[in-house]
DOBA-922718 format. One record per atom (N, C-alpha, C, O, CB): residue in three letters; x, y, z. Coordinates in steps of 0.1 Angstrom, whole numbers, padded with zeros to 4 digits, always signed. Glycine has a CB too. Example, Ala and Ser with C-alpha at 12.3 -4.5 7.8 and 13.67 -1.06 7.14 Angstrom:
BEGIN
Ala+0132-0057+0078Ala+0123-0045+0078Ala+0132-0033+0078Ala+0142-0033+0085Ala+0113-0045+0090Ser+0128-0022+0071Ser+0137-0011+0071Ser+0129+0000+0079Ser+0134+0011+0080Ser+0141-0006+0057
! end
This chain:
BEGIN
Unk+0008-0012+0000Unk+0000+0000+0000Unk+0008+0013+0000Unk+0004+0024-0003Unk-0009+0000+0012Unk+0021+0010+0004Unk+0024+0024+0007Unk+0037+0025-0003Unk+0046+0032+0000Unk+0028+0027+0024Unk+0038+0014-0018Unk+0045+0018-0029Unk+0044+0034-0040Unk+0036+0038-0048Unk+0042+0006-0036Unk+0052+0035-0038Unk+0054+0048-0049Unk+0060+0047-0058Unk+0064+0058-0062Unk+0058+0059-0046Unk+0064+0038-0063Unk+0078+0033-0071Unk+0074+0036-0083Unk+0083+0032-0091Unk+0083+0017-0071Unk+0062+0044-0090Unk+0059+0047-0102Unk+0050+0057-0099Unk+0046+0061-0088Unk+0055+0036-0111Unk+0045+0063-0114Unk+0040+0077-0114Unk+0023+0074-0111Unk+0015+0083-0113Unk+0044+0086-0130Unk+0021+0061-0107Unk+0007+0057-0108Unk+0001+0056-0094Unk-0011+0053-0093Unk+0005+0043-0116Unk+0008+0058-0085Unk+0001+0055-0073Unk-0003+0067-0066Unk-0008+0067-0054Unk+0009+0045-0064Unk+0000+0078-0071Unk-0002+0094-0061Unk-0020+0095-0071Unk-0028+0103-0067Unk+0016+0114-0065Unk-0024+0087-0081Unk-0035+0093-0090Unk-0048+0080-0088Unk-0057+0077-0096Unk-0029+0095-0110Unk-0046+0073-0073Unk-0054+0062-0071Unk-0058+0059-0064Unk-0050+0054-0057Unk-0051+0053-0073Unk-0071+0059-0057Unk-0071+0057-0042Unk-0067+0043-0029Unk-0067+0042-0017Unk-0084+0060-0042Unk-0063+0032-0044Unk-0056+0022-0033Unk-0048+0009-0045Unk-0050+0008-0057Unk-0071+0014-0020Unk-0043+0004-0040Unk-0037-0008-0048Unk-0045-0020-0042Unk-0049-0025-0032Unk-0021-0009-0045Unk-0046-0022-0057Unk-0057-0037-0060Unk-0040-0049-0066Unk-0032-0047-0075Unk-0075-0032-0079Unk-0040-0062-0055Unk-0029-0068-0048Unk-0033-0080-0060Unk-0029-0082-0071Unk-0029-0070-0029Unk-0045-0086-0052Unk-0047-0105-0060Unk-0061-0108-0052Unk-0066-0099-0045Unk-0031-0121-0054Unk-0062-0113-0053Unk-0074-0124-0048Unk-0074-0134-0057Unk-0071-0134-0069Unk-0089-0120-0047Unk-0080-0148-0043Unk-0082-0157-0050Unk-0073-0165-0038Unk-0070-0162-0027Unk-0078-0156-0067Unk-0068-0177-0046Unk-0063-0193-0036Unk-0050-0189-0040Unk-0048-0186-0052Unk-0069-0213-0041Unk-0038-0187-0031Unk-0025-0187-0036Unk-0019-0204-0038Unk-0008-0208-0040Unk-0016-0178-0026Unk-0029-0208-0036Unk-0020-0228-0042Unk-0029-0231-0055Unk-0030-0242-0059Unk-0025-0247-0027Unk-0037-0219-0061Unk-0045-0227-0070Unk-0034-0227-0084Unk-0025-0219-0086Unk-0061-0219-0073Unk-0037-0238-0091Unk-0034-0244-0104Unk-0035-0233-0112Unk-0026-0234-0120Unk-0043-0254-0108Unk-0043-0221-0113Unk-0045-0214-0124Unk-0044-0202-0119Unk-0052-0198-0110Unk-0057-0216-0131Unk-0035-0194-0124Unk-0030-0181-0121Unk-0041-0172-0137Unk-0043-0177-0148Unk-0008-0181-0123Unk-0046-0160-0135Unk-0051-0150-0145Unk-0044-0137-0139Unk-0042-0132-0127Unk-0070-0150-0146Unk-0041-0134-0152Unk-0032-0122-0151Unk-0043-0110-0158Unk-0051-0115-0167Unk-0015-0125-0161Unk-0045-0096-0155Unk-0053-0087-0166Unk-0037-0077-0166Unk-0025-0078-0164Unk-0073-0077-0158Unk-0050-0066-0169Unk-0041-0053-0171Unk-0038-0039-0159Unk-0030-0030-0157Unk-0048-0048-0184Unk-0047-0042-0156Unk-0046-0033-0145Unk-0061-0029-0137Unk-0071-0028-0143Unk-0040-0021-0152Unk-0061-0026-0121Unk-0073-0019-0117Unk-0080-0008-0130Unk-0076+0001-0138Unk-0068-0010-0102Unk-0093-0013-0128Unk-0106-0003-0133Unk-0112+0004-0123Unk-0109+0004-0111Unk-0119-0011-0139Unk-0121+0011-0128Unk-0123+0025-0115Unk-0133+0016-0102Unk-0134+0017-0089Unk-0135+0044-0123Unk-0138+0008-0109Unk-0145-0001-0094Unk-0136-0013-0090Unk-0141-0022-0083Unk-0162-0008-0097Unk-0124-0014-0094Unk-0116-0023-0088Unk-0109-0014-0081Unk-0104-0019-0071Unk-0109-0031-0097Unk-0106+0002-0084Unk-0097+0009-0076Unk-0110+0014-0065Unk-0104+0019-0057Unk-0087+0022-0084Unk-0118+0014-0063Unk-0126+0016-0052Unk-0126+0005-0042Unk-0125+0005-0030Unk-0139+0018-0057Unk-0129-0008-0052Unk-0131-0019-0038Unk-0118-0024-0036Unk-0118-0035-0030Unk-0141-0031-0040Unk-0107-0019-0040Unk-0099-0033-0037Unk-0094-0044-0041Unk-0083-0050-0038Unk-0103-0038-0032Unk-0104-0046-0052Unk-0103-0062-0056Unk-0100-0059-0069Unk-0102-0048-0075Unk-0118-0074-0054Unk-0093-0071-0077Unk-0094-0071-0091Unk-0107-0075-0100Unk-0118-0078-0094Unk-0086-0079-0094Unk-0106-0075-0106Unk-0124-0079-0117Unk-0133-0079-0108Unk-0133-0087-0098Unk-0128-0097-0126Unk-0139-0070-0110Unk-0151-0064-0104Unk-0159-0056-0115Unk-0155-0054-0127Unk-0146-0053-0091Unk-0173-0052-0109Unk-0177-0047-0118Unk-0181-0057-0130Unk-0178-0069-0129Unk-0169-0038-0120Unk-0186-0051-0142Unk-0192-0056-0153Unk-0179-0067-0158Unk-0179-0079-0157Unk-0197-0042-0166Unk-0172-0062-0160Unk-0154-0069-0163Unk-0156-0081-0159Unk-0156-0092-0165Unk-0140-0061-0154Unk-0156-0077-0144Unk-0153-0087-0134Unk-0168-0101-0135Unk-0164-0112-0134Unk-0150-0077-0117Unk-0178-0099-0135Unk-0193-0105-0135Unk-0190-0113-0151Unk-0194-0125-0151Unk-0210-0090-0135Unk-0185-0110-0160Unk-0183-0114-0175Unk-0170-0125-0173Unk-0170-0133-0182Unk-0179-0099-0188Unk-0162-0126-0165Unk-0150-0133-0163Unk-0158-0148-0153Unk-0154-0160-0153Unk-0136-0121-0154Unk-0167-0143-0146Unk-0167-0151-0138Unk-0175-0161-0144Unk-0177-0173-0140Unk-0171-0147-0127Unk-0182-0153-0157Unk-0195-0164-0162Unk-0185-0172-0167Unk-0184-0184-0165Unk-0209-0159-0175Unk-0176-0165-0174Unk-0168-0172-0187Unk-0162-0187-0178Unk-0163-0199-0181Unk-0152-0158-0195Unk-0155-0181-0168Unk-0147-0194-0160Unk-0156-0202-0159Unk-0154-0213-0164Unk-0141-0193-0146Unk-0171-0201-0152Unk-0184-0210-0146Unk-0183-0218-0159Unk-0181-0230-0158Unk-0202-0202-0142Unk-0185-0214-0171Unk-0194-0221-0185Unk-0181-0233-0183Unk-0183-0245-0187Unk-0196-0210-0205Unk-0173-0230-0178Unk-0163-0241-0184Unk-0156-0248-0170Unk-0145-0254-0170Unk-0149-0233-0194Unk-0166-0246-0156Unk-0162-0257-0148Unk-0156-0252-0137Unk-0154-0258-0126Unk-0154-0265-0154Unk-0152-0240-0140Unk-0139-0233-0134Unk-0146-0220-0118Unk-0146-0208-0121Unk-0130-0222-0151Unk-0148-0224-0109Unk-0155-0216-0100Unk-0141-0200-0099Unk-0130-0204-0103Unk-0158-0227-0083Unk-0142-0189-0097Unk-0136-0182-0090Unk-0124-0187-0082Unk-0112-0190-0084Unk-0145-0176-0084Unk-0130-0188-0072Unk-0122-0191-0059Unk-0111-0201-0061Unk-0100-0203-0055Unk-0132-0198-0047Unk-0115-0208-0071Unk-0100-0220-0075Unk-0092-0215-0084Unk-0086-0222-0092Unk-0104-0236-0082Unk-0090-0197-0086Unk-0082-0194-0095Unk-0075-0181-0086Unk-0081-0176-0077Unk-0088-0191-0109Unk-0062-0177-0089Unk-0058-0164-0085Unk-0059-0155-0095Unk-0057-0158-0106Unk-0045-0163-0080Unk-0061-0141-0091Unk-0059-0133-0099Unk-0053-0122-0095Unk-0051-0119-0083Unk-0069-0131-0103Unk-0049-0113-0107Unk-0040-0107-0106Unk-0039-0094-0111Unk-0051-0092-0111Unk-0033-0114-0110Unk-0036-0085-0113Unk-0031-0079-0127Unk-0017-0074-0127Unk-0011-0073-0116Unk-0040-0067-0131Unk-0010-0069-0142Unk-0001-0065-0144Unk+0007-0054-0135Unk+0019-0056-0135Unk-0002-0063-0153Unk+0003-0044-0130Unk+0001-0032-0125Unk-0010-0029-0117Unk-0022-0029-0121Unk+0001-0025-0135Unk-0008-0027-0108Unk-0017-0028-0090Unk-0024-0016-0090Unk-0036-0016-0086Unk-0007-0027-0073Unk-0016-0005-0095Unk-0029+0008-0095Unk-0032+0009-0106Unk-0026+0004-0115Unk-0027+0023-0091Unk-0043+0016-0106Unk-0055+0020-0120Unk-0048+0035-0123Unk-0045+0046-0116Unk-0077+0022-0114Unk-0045+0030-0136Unk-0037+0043-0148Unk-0049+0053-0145Unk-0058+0049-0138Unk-0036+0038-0169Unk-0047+0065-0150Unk-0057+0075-0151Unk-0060+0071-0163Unk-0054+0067-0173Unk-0053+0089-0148Unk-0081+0077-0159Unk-0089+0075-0170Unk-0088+0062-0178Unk-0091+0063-0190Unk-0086+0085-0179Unk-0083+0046-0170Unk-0082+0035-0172Unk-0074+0033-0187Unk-0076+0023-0194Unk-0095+0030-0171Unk-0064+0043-0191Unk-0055+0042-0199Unk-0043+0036-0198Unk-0036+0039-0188Unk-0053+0051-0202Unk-0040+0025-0209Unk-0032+0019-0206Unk-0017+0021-0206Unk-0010+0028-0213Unk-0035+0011-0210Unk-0012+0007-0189Unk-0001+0015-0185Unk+0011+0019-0197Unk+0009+0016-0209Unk+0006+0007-0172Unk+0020+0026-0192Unk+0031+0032-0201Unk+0042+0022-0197Unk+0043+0020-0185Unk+0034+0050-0199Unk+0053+0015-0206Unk+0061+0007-0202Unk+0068+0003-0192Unk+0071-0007-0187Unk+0064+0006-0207Unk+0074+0021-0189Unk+0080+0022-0173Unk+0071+0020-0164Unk+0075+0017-0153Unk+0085+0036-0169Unk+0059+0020-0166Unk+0050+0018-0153Unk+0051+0002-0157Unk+0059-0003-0148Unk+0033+0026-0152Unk+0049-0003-0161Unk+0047-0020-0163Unk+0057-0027-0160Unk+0056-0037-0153Unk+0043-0026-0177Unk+0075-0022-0165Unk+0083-0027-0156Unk+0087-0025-0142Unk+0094-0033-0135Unk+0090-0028-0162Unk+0083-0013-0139Unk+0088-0010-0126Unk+0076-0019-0115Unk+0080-0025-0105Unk+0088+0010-0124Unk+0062-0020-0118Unk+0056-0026-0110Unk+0057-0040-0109Unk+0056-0045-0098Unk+0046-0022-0112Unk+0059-0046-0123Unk+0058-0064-0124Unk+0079-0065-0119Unk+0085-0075-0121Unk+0052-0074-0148Unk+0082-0059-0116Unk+0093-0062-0113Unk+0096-0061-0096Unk+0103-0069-0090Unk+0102-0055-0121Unk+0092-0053-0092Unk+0086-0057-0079Unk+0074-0067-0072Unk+0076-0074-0062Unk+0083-0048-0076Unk+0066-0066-0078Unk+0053-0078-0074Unk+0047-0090-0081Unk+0045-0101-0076Unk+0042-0073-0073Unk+0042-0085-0097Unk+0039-0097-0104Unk+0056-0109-0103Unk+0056-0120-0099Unk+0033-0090-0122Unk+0065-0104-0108Unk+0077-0112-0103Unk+0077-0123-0092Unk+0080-0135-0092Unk+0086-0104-0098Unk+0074-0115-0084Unk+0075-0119-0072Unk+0068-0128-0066Unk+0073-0138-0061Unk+0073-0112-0065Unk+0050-0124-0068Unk+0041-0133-0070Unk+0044-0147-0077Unk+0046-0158-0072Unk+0033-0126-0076Unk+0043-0144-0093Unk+0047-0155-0096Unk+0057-0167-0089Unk+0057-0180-0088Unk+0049-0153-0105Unk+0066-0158-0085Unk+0078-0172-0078Unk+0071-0177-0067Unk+0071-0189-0067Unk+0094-0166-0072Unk+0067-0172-0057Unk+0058-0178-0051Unk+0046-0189-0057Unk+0047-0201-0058Unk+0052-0166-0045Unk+0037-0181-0061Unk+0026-0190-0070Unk+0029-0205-0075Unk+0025-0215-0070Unk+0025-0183-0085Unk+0038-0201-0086Unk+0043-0213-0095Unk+0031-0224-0098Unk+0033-0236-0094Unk+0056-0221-0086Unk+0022-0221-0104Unk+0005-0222-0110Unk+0012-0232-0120Unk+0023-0232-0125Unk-0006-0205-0117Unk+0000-0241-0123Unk+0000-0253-0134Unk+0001-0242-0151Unk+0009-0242-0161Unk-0019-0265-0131Unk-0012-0235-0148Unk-0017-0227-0164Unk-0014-0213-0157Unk-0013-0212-0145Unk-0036-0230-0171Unk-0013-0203-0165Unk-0013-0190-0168Unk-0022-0184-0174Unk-0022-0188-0186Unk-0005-0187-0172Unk-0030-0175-0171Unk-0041-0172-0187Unk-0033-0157-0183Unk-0030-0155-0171Unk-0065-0174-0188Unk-0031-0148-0194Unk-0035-0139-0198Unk-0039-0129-0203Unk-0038-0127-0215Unk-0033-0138-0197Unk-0047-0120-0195Unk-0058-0111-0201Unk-0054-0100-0215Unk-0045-0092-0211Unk-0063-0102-0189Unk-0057-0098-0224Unk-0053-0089-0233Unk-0042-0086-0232Unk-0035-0089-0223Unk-0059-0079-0234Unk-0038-0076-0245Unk-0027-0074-0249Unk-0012-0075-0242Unk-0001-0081-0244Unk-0029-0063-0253Unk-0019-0062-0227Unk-0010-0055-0217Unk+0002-0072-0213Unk+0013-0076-0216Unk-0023-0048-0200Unk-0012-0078-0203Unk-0004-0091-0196Unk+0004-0097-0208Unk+0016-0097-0208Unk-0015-0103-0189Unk-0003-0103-0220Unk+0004-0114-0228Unk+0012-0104-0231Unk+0022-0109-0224Unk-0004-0122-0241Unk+0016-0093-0236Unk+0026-0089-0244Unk+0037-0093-0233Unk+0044-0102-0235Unk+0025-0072-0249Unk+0038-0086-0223Unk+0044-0084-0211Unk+0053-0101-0207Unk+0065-0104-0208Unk+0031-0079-0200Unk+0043-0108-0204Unk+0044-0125-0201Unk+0057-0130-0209Unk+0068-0134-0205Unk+0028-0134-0208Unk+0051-0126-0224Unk+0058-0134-0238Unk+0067-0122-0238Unk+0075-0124-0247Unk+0048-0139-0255Unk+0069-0114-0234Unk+0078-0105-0244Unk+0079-0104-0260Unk+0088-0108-0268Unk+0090-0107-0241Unk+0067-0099-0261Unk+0063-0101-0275Unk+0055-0088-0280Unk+0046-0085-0273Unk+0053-0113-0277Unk+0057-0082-0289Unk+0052-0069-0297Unk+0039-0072-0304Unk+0032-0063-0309Unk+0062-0065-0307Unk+0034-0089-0304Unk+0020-0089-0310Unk+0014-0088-0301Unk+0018-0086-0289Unk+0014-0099-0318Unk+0003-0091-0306Unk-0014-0088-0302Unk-0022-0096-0298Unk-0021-0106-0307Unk-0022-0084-0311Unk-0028-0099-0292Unk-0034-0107-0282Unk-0045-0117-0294Unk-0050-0128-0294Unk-0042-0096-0268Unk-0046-0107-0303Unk-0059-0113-0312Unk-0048-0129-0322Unk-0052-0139-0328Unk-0068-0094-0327Unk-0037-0123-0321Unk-0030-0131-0331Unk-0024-0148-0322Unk-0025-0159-0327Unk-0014-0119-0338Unk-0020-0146-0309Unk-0021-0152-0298Unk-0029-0163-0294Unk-0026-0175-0291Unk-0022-0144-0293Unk-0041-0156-0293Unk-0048-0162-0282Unk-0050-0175-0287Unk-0048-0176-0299Unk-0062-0155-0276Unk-0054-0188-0278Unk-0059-0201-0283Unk-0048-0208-0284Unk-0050-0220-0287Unk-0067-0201-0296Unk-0036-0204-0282Unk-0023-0213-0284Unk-0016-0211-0269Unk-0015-0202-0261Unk-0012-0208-0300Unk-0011-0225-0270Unk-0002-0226-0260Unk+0012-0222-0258Unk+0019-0228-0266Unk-0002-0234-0258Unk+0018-0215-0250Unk+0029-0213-0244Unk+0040-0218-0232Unk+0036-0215-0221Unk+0026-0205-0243Unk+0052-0224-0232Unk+0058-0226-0222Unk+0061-0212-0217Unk+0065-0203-0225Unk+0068-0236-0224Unk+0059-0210-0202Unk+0067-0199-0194Unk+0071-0207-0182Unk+0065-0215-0175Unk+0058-0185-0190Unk+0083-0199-0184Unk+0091-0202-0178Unk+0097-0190-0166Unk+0099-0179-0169Unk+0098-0207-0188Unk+0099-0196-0152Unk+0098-0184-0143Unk+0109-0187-0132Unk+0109-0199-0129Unk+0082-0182-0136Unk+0116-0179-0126Unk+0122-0183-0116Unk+0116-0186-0100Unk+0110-0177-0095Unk+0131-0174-0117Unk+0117-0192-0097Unk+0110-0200-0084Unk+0119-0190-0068Unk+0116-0193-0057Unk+0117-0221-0086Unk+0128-0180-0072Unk+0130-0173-0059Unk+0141-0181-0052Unk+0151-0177-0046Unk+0116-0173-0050Unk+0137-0193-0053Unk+0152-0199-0045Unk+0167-0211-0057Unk+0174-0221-0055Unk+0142-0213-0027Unk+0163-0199-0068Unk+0179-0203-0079Unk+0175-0212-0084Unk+0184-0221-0085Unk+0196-0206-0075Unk+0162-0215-0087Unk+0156-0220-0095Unk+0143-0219-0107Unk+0136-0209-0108Unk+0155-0226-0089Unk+0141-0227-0113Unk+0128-0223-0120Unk+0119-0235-0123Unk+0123-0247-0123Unk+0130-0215-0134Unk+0108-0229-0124Unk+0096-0240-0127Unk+0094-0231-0140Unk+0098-0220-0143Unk+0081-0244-0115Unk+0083-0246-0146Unk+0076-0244-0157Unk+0059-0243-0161Unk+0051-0250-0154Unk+0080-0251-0163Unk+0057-0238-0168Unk+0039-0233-0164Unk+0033-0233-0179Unk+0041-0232-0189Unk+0036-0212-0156Unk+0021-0235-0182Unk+0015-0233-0195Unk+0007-0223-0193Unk+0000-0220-0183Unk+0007-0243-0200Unk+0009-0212-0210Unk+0003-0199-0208Unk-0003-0196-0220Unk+0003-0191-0230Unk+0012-0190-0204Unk-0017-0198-0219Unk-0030-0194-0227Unk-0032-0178-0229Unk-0038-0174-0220Unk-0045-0200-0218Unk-0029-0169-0236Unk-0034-0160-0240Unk-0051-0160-0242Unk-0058-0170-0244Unk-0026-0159-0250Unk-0058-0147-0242Unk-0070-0148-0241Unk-0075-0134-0240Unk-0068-0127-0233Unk-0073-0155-0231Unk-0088-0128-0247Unk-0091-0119-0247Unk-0099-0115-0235Unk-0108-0122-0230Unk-0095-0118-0258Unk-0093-0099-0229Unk-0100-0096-0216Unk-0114-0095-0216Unk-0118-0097-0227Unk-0097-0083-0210Unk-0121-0093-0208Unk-0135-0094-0204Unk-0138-0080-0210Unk-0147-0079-0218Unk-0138-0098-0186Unk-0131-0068-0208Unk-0135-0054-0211Unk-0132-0057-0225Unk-0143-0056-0230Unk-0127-0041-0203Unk-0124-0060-0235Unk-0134-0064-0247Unk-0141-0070-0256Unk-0143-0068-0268Unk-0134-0063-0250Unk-0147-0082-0243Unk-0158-0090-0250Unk-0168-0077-0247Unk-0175-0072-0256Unk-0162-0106-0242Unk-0167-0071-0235Unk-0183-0065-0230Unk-0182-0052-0244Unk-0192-0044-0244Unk-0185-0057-0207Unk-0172-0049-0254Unk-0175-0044-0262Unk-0178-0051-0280Unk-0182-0047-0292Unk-0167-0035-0259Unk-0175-0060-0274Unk-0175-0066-0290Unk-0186-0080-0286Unk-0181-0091-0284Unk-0155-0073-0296Unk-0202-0079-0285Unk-0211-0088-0277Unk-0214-0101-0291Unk-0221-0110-0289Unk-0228-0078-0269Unk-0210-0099-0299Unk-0214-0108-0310Unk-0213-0122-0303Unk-0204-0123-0295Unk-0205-0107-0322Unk-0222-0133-0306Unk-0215-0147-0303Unk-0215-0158-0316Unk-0215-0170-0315Unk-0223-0155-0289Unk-0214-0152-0324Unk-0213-0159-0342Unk-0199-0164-0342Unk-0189-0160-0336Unk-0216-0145-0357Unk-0199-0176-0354Unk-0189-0187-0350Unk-0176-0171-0354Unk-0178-0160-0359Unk-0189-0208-0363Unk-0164-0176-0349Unk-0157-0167-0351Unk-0155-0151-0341Unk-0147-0142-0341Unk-0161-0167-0363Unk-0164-0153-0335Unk-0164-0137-0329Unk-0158-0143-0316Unk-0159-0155-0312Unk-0181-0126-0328Unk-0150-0127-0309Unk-0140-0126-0300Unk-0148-0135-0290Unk-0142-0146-0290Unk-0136-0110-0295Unk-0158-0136-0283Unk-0171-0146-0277Unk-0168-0160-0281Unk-0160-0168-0275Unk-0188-0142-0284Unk-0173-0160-0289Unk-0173-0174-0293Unk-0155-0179-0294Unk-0152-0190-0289Unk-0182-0176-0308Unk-0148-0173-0300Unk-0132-0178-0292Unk-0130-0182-0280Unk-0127-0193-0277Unk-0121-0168-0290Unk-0133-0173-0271Unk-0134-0174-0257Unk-0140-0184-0251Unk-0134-0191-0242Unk-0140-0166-0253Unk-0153-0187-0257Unk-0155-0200-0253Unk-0147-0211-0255Unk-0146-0221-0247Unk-0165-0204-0257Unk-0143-0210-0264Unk-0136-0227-0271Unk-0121-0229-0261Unk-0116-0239-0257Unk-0130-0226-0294Unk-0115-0214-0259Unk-0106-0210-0255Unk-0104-0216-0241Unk-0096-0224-0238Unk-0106-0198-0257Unk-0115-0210-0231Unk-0118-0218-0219Unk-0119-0231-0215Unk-0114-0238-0206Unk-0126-0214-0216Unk-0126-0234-0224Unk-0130-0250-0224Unk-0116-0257-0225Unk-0114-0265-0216Unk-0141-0255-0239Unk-0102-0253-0238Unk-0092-0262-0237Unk-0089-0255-0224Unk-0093-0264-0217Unk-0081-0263-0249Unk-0085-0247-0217Unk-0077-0245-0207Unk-0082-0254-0198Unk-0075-0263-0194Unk-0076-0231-0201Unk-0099-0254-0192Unk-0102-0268-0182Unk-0099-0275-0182Unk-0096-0281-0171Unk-0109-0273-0179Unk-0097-0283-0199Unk-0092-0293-0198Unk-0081-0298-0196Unk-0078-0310-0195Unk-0095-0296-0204Unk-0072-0286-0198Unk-0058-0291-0191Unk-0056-0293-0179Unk-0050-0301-0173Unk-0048-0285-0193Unk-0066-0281-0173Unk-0065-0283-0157Unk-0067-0294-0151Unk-0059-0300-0145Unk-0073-0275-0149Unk-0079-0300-0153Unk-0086-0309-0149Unk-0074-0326-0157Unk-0082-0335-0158Unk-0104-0305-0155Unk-0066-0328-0160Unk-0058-0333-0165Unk-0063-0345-0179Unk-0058-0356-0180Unk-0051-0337-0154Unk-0073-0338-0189Unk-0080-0345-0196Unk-0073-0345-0211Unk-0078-0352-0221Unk-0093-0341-0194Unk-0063-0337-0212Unk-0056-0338-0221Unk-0041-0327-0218Unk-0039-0320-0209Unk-0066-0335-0232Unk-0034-0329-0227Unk-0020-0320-0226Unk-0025-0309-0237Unk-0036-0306-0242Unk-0003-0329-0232Unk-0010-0304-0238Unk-0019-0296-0256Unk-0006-0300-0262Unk+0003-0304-0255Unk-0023-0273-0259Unk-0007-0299-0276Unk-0003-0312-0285Unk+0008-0303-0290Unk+0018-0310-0291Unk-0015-0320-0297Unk+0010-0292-0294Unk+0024-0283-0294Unk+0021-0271-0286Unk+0011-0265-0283Unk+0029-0276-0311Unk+0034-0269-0283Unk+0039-0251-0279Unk+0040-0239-0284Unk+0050-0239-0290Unk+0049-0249-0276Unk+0036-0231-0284Unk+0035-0220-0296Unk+0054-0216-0293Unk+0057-0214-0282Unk+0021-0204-0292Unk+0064-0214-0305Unk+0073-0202-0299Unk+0073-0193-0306Unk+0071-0196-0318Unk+0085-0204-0296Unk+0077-0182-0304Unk+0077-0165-0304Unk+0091-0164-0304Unk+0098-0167-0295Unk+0070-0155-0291Unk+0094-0159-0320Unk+0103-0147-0320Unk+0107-0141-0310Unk+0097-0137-0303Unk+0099-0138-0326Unk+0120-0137-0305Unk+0125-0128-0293Unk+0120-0114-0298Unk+0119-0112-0310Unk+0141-0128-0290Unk+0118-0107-0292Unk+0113-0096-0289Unk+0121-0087-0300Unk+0116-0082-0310Unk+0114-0092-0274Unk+0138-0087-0294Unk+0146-0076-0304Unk+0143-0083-0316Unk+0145-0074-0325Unk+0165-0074-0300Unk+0140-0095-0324Unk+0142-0101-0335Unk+0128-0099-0344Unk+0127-0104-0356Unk+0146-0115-0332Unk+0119-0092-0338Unk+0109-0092-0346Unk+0112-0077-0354Unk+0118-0067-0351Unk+0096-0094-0337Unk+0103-0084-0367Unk+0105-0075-0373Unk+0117-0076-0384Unk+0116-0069-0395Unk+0106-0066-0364Unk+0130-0088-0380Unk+0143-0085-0387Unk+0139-0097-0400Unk+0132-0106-0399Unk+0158-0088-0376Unk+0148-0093-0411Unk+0145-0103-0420Unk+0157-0117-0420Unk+0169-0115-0418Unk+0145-0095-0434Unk+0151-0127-0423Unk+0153-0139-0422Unk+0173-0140-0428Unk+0177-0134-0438Unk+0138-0147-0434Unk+0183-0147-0420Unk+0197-0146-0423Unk+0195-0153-0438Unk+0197-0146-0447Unk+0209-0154-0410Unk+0191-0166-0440Unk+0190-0173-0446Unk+0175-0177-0457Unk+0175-0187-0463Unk+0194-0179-0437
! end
């Protein structure tokens, strides 16, 4: 509560931390407090937050057996998203941290902010999502574990994009959820890994 380590916490009335089970299997990462998450406290709250919870229910998945998170603990002004110094200065103090603690079976992350961040990757969550990722994390004591990490579109823009026609951001989501349960629930693996270009390498043309 009483971090200042960026330009985001003098414009907020409190830092929104995690909730949820810190031994659960499934870690969700977003982007940052919304203005009724910086009121109460909590992460997903609000419309956001009521649209996440259906989404987990349809697919088995209660709340309470997931942690949550976001990238950045205070709410940007005017819910604009954070600026990169703010994203490393905060996940390098806490989401870091968190995770080494955590050390969760799956990872989902919410839009762009988290996945970009996660993967260190300059795409887009839309190009992403539905595939699997190894992440890989240090465990705090000179080690590391390994985690699977679902990209996935946030709840703030399904509640703007409400279509549910085959193909639409909705109907991804569903299909999207459904494989993540089923890994949880140990009913299948996923059958490749997505990998990503390093970050400085995107963009460069091919040596060969």
């Amino acid at each position: 509560m009483g971090c200042v380590a960026c330009r985001l916490r003098p414009g907020c009335a409190g830092v929104v931390v995690a909730e949820g089970d810190p031994t659960a299997r499934l870690v969700i990462v977003g982007e940052g407090p919304g203005r009724e998450e910086d009121r109460v406290g909590r992460p997903f709250v609000g419309q956001g937050g009521e649209l996440l919870d259906r989404i987990l229910a349809s697919a088995g998945i209660a709340r309470d057996e997931a942690y949550l998170t976001n990238t950045v603990k205070c709410r940007p002004p005017g819910n604009r998203t954070p600026r990169p110094d703010e994203i490393e200065t905060c996940t390098a103090l806490w989401l870091e941290a968190q995770l080494a603690l955590l050390r969760p079976r799956v990872i989902l992350s919410l839009g762009n902010t988290a996945t970009q961040h996660l993967l260190k990757t300059g795409r887009g969550v839309a190009s992403l999502r539905g595939q699997w990722f190894g992440f890989t994390h240090e465990n705090g004591a000179g080690e590391t574990y390994e985690a699977l990490l679902m990209p996935m579109f946030h709840p703030a823009y399904l509640l703007r994009n409400t279509a549910r026609t085959p193909g639409s951001p909705k109907a991804l989501t569903w299909r999207d959820i459904r494989e993540v349960a089923a890994v949880l629930r140990g009913e299948r693996e996923p059958e490749v890994l997505t990998q990503l270009t390093p970050l400085d390498m995107e963009g460069q043309p091919g040596l060969f």
